[in-house]
C-alpha positions in Angstrom: 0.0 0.0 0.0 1.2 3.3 -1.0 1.1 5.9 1.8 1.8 9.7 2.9 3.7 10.5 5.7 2.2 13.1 7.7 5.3 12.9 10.5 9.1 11.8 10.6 9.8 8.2 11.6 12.9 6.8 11.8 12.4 3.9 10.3 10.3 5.0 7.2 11.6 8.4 6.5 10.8 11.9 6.7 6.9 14.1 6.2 5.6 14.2 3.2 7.6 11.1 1.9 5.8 8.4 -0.3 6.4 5.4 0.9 5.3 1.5 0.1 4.3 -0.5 3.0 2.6 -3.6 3.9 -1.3 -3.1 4.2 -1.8 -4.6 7.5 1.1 -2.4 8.8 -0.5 1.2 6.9 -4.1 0.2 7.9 -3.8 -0.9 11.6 -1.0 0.8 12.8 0.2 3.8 10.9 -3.1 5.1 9.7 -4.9 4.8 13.1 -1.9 6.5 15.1 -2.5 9.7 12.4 0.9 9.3 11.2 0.4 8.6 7.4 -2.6 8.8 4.9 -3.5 6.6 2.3 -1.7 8.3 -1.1 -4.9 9.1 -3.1 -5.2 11.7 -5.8 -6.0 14.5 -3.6 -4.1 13.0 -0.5 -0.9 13.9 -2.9 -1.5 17.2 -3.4 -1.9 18.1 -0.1 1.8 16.0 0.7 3.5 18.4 -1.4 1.9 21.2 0.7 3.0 19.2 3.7 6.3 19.1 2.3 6.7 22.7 1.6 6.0 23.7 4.9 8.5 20.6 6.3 11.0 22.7 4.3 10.2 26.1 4.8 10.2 25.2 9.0 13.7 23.4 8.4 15.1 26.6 6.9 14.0 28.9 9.0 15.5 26.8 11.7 19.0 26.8 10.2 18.6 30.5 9.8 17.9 31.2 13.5 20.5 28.4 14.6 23.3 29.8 12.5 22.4 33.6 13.5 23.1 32.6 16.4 26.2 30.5 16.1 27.5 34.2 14.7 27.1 35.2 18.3 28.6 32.7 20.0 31.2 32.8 19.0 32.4 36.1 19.8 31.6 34.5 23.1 34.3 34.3 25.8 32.9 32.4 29.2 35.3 32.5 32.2 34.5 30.1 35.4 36.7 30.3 38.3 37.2 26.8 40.6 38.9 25.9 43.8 41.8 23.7 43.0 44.7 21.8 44.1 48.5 21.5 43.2 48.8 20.3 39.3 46.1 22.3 38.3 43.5 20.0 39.3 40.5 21.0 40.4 38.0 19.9 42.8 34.6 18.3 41.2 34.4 19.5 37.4 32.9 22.0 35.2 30.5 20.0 33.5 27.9 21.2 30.4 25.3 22.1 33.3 28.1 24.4 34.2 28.4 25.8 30.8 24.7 26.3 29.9 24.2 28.8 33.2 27.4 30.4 32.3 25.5 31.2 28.5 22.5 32.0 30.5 23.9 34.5 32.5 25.5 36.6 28.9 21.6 36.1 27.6 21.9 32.7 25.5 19.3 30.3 26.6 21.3 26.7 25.5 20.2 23.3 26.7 22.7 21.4 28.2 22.6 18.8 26.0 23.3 20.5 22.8 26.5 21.2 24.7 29.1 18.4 23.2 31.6 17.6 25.9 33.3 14.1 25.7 33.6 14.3 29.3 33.5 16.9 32.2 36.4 19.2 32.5 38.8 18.1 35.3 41.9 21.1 35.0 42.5 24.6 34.5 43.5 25.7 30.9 41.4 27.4 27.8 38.7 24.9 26.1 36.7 25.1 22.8 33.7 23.8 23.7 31.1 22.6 20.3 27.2 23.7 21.0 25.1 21.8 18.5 22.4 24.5 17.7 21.0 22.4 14.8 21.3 19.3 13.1 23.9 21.1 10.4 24.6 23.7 12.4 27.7 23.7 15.6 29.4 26.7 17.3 32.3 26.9 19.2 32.8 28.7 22.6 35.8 29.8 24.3 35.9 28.7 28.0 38.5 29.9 30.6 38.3 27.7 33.4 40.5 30.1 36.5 41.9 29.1 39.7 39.3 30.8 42.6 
């Protein structure tokens, strides 16, 4: 059976995509949750509507995200931390860290768009990747400071 698909799933692929499926699958699963239609005449002209508005949202996105990646990174975060002899310091500066340090200069940033391999354990100056979009990464200058 030939259907429309009215939202992105993983497995099938993206809004507005025709697809071939089994029937049972279309009719008692897909079609019932509101995720697909069946791809009749009419059902196809309003999938390319769906699409263009898929598209339109998707660049409007990678507008805004990459706007913003322009002000990051003139960004310059500095975090002072209590630490020891090496320049170790106690506990870690972590993306939680990171995200209220951007909140603070007026960027709200979920932490986990922030891409650290793993939590920062010594002083020194970091490049730290934010993911704003699926194409779109900026990079942050952090200064982490003995207290």
């Amino acid at each position: 059976m030939k259907i429309i698909l009215k939202k992105n799933i993983d497995t099938l692929g993206n809004a507005g995509d025709i697809i071939t499926v089994k029937d049972g699958y279309a009719r008692n699963f897909l079609i019932p949750k509101d995720l697909a239609v069946e791809a009749t005449r009419s059902n196809l002209k309003i999938a390319d509507e769906l699409k263009k508005n898929v598209d339109r949202k998707k660049t409007a996105a990678i507008d805004k995200a990459k706007r913003m990646a322009e002000k990051l990174k003139n960004i310059s975060l500095t975090t002072s931390v209590a630490a020891g002899e090496d320049d170790k310091i106690f506990g870690s500066v972590t993306s939680q860290t990171i995200a209220d340090l951007l909140a603070e200069k007026g960027f709200e940033v979920d932490k986990r768009h922030i891409n650290l391999s793993e939590p920062i354990k010594a002083l020194g100056v970091y490049d730290i990747p934010i993911k704003l979009h699926g194409e779109v990464t900026a990079q942050v200058k952090l200064w982490v400071v003995k207290e």
